[in-house]
VOLUM-468558 format. One record per atom (N, C-alpha, C): atom name; x, y, z; residue in one letter. Coordinates in steps of 0.2 Angstrom, whole numbers. Layout:
REM VOLUM-468558
[atom 'CA', [X, Y, Z], 'A']
...
//
This chain:
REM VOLUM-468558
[atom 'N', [122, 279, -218], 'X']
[atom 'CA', [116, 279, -222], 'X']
[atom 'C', [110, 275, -219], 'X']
[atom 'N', [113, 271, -215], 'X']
[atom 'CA', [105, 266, -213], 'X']
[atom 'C', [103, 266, -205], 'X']
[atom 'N', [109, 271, -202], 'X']
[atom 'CA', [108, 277, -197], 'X']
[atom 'C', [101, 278, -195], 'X']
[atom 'N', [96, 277, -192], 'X']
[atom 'CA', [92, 284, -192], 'X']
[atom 'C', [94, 286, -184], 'X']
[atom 'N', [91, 294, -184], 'X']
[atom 'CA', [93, 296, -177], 'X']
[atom 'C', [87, 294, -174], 'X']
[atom 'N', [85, 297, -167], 'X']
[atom 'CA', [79, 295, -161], 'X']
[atom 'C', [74, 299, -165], 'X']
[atom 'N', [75, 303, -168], 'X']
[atom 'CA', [69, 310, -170], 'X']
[atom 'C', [63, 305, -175], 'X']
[atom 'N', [69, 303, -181], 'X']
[atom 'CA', [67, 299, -184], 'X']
[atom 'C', [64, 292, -184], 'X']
[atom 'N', [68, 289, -179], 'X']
[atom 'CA', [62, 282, -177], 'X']
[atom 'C', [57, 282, -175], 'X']
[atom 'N', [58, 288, -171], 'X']
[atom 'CA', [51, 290, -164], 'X']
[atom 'C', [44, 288, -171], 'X']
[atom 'N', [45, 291, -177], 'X']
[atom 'CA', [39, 292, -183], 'X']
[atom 'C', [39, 286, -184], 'X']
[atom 'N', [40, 280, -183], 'X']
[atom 'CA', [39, 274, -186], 'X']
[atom 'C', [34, 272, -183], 'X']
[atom 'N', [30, 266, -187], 'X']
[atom 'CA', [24, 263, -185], 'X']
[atom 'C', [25, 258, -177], 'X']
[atom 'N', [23, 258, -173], 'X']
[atom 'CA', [26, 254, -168], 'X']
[atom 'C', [24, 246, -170], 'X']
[atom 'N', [29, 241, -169], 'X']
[atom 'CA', [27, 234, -171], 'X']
[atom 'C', [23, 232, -169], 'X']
[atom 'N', [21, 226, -168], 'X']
[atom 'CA', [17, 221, -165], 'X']
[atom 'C', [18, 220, -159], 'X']
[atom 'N', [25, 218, -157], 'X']
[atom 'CA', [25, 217, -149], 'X']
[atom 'C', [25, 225, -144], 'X']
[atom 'N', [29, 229, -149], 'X']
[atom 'CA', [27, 235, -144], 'X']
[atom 'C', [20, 239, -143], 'X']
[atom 'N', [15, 236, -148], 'X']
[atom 'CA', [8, 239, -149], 'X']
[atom 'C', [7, 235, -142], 'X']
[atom 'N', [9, 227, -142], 'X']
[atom 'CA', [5, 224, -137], 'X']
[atom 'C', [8, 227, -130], 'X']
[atom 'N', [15, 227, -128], 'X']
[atom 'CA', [16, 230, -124], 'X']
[atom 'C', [11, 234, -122], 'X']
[atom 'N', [11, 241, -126], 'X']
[atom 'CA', [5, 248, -124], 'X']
[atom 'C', [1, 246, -124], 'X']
[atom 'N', [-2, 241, -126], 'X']
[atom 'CA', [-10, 240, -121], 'X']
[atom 'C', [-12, 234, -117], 'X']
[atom 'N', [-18, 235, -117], 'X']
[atom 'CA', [-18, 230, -111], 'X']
[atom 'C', [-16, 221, -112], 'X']
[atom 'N', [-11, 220, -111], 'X']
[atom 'CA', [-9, 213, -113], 'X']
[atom 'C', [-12, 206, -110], 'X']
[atom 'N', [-17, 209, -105], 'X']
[atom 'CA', [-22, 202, -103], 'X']
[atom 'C', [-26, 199, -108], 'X']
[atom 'N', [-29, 207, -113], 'X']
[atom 'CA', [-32, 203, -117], 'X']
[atom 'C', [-29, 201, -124], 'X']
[atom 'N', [-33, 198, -126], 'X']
[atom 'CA', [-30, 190, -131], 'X']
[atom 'C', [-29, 196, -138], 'X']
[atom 'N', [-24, 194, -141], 'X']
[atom 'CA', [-22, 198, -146], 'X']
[atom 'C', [-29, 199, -152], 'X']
[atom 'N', [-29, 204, -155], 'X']
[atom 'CA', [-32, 205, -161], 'X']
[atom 'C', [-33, 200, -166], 'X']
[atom 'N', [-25, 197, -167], 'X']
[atom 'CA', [-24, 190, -173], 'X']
[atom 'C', [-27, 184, -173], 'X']
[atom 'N', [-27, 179, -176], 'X']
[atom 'CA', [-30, 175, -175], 'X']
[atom 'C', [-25, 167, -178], 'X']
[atom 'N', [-28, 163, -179], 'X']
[atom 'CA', [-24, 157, -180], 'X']
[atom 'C', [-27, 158, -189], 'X']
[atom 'N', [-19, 158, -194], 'X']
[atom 'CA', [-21, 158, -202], 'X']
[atom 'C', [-24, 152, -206], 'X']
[atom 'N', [-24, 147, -201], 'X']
[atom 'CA', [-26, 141, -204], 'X']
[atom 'C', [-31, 135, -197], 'X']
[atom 'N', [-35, 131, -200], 'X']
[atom 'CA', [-38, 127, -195], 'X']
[atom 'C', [-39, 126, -189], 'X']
[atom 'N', [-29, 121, -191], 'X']
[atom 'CA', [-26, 116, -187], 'X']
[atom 'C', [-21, 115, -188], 'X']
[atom 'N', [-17, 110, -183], 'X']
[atom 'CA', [-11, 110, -185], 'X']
[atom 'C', [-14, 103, -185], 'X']
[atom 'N', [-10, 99, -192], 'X']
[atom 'CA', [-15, 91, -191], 'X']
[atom 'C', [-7, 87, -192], 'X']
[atom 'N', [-7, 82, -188], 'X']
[atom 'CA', [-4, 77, -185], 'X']
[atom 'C', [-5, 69, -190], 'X']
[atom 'N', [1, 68, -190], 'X']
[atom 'CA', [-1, 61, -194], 'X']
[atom 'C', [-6, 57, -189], 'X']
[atom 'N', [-7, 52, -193], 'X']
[atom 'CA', [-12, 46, -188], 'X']
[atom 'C', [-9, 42, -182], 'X']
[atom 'N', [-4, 41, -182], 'X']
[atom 'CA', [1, 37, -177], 'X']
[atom 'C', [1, 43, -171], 'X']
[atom 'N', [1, 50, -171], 'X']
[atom 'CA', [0, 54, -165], 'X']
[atom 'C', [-7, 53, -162], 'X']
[atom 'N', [-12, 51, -164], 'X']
[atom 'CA', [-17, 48, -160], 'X']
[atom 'C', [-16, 44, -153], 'X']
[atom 'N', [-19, 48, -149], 'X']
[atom 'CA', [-17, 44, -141], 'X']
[atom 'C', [-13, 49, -137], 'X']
[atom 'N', [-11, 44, -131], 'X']
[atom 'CA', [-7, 49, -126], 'X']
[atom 'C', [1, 47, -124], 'X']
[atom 'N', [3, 50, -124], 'X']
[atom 'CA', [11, 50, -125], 'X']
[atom 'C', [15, 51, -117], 'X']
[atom 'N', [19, 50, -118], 'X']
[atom 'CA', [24, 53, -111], 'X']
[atom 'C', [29, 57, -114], 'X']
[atom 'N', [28, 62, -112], 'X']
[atom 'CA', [33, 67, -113], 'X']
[atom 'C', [39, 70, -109], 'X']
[atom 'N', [44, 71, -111], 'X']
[atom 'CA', [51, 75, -109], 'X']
[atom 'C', [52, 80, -111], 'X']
[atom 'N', [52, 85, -106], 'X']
[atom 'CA', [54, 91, -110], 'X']
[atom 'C', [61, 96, -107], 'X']
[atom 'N', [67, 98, -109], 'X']
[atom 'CA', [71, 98, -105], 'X']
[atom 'C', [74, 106, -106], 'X']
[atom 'N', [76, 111, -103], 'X']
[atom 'CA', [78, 117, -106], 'X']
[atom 'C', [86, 117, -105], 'X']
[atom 'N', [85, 117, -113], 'X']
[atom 'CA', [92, 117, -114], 'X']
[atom 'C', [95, 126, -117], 'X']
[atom 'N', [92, 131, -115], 'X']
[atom 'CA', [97, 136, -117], 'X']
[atom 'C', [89, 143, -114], 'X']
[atom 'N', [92, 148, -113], 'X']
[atom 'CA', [87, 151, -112], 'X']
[atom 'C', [89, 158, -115], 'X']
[atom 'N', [87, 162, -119], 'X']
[atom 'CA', [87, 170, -125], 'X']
[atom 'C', [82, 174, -122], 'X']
[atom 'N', [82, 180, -123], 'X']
[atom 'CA', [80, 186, -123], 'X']
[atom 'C', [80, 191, -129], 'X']
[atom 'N', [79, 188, -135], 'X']
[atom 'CA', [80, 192, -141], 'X']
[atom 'C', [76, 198, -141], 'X']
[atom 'N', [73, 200, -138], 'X']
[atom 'CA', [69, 207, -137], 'X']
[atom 'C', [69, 210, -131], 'X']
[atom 'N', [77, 209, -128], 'X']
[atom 'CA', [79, 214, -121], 'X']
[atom 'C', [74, 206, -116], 'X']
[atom 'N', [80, 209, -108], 'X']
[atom 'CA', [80, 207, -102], 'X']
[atom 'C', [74, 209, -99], 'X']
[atom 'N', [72, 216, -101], 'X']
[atom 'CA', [65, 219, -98], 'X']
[atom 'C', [61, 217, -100], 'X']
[atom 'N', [60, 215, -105], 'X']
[atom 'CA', [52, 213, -108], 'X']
[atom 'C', [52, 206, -108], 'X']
[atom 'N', [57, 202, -107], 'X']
[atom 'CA', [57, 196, -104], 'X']
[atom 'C', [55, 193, -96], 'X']
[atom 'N', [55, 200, -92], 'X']
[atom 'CA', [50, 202, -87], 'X']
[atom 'C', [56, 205, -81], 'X']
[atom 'N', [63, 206, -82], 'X']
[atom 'CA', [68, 209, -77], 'X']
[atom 'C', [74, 205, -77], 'X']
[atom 'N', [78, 206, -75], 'X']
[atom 'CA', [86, 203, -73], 'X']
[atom 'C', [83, 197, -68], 'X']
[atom 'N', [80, 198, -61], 'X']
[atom 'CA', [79, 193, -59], 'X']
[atom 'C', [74, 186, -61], 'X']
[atom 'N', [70, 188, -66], 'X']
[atom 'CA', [66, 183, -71], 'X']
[atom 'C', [72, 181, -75], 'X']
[atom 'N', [75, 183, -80], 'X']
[atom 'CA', [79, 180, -83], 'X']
[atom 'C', [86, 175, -78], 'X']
[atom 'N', [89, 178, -73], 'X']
[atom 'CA', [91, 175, -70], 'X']
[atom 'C', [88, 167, -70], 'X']
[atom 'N', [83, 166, -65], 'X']
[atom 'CA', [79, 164, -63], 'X']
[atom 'C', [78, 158, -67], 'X']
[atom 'N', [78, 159, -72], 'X']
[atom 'CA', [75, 155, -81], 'X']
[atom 'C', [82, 152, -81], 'X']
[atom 'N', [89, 156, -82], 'X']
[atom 'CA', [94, 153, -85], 'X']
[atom 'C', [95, 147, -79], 'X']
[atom 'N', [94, 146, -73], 'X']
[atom 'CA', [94, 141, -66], 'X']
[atom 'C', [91, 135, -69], 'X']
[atom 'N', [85, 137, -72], 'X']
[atom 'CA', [83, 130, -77], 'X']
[atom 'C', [84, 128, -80], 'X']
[atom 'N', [90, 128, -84], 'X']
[atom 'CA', [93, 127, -89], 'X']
[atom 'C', [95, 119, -86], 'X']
[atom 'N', [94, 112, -89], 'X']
[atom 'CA', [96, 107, -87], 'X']
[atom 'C', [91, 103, -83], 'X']
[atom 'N', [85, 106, -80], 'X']
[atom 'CA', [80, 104, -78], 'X']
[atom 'C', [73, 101, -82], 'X']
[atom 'N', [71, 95, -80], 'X']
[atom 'CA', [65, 93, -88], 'X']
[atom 'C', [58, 93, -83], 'X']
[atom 'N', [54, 93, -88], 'X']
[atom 'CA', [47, 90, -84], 'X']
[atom 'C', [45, 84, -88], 'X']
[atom 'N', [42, 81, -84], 'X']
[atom 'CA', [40, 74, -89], 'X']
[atom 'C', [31, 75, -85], 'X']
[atom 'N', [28, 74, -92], 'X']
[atom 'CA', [20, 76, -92], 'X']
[atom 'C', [17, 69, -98], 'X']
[atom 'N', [12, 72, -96], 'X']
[atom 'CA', [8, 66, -102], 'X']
[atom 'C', [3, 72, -108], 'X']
[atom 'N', [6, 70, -112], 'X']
[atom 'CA', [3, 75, -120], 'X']
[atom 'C', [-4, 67, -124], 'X']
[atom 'N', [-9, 74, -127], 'X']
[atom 'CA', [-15, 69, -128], 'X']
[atom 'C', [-14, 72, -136], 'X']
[atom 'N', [-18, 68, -142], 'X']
[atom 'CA', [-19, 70, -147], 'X']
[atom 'C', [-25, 66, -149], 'X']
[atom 'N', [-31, 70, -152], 'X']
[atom 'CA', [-37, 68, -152], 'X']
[atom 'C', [-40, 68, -158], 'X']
[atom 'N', [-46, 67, -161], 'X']
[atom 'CA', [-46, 66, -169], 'X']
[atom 'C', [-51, 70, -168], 'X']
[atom 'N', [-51, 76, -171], 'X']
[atom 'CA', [-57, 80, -173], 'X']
[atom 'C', [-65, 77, -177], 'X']
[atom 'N', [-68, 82, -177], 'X']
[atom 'CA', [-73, 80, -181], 'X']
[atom 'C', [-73, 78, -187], 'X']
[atom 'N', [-68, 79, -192], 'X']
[atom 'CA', [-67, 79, -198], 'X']
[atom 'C', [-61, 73, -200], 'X']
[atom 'N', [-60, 69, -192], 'X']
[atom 'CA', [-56, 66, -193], 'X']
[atom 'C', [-48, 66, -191], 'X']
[atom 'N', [-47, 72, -192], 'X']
[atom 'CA', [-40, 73, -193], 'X']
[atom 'C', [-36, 72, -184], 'X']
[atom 'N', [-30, 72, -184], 'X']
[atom 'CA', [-29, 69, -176], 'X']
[atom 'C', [-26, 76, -175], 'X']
[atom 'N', [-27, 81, -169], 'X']
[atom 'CA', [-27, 88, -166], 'X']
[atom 'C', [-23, 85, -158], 'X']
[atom 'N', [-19, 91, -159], 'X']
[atom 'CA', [-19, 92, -151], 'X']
[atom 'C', [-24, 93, -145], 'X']
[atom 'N', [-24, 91, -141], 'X']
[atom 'CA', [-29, 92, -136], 'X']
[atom 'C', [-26, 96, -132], 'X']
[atom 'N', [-28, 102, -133], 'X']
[atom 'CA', [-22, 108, -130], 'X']
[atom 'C', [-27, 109, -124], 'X']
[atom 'N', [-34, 109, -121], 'X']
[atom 'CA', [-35, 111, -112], 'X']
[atom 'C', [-29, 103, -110], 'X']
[atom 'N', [-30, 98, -111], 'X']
[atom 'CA', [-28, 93, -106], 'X']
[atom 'C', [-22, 92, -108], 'X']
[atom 'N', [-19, 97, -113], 'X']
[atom 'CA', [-10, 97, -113], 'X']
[atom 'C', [-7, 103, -108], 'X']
[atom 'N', [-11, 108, -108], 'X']
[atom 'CA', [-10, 113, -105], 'X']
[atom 'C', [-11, 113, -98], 'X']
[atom 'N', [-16, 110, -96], 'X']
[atom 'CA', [-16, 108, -89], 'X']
[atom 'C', [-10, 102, -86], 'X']
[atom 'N', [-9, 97, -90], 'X']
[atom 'CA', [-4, 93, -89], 'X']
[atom 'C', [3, 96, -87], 'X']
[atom 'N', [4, 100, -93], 'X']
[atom 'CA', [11, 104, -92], 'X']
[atom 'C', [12, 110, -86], 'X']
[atom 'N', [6, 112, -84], 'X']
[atom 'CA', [3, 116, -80], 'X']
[atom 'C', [3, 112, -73], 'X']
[atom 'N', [2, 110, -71], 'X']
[atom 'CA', [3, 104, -67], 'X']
[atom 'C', [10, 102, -63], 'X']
[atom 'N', [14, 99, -69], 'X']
[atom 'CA', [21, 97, -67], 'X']
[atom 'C', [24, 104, -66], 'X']
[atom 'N', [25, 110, -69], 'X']
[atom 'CA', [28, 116, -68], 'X']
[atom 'C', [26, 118, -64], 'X']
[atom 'N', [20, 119, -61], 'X']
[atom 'CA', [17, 126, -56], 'X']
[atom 'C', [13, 121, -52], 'X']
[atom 'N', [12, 120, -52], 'X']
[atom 'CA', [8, 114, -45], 'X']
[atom 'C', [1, 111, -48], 'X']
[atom 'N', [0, 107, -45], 'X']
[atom 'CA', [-6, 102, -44], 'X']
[atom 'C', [-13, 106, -44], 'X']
[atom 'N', [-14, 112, -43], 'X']
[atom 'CA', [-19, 118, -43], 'X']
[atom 'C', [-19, 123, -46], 'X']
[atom 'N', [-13, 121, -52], 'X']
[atom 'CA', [-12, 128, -54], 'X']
[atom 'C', [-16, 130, -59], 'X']
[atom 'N', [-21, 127, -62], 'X']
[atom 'CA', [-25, 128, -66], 'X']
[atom 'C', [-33, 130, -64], 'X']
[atom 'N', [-33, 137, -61], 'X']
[atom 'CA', [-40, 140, -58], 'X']
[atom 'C', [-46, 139, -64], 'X']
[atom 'N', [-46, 140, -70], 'X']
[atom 'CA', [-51, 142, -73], 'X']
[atom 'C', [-50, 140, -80], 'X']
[atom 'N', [-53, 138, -83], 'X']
[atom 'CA', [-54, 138, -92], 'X']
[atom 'C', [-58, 142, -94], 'X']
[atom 'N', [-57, 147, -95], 'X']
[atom 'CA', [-64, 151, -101], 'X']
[atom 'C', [-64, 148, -108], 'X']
[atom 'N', [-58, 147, -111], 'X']
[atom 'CA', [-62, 144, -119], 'X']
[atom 'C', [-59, 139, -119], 'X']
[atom 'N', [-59, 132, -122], 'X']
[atom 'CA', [-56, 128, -125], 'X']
[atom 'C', [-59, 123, -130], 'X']
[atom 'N', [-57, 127, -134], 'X']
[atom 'CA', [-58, 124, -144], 'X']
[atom 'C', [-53, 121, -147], 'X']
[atom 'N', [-53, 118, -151], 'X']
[atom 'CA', [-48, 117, -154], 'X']
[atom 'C', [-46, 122, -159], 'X']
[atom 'N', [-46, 128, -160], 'X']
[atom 'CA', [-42, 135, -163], 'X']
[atom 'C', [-41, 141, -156], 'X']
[atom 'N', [-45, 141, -150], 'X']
[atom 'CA', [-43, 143, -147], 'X']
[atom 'C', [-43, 139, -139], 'X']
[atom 'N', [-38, 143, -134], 'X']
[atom 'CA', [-39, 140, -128], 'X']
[atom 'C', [-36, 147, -125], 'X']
[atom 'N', [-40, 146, -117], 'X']
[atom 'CA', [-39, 154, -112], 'X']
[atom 'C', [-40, 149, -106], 'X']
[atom 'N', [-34, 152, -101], 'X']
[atom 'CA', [-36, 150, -95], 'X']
[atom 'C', [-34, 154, -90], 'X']
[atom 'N', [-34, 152, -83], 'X']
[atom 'CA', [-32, 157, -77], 'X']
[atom 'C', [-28, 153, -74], 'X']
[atom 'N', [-21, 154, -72], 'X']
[atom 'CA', [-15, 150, -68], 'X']
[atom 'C', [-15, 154, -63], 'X']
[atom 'N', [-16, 150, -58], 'X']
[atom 'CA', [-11, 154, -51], 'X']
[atom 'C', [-5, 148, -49], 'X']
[atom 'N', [1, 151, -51], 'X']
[atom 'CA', [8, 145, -50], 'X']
[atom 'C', [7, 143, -41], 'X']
[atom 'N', [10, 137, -39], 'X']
[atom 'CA', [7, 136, -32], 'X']
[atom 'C', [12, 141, -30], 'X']
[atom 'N', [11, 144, -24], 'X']
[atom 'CA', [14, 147, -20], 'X']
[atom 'C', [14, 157, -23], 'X']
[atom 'N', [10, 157, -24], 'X']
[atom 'CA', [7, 163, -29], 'X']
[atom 'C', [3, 169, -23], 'X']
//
């Protein structure tokens, strides 16, 4: 009973990610962020050193969309590898302590993809941020 055939699924509404699939995926989703900010106690003020190590790697929406067998390969190699970067958090205008997402994103951007891997910033707010990476060796 909870069956359907191919005739009948074809009619369903397509999701979120298969909508984004079908279009052009460079540009920035339709959604947006439901709230401000994520706000940070007070003690996350400042800049921190960070470890970050990948401990497993998933594909819950297929091997393909993950970008092919040789990408997920590729991904599971890393599995046991960390990057250690420097993370900032910053006090907004209203006070509250925010991530400093352009100079966390370049930071991480950096140790994973090289020393230039970050071409271009088009926006960087604190509700939104867009950039251009070329990983080295690209």
């Amino acid at each position: 009973q909870f069956a359907t055939s191919q005739a009948e699924s074809s009619k369903l509404e397509p999701g979120l990610l298969e909508s984004r699939v079908q279009s052009n995926v460079v540009e920035p989703p339709p959604y947006g962020m439901e709230g401000t900010d994520i706000f940070y106690p007070l003690w996350f003020s400042g800049n921190w050193k960070v470890r970050s190590e990948t401990k497993d790697v998933q594909a819950p929406c297929g091997v393909g969309l993950f970008g092919g067998n040789a990408t997920f390969y590729k991904a599971q190699m890393d599995i046991g590898n960390a990057l250690n970067y420097e993370s900032r958090f910053v006090n907004d205008d209203a006070g509250h302590v925010i991530a400093d997402r352009e100079y966390n994103v370049k930071s991480i951007a950096k140790v994973a993809m090289g020393e230039k891997s970050v071409v271009d910033v088009s926006t960087a707010t604190p509700n939104k941020f867009s950039c251009l990476l070329a990983p080295q060796g690209s």
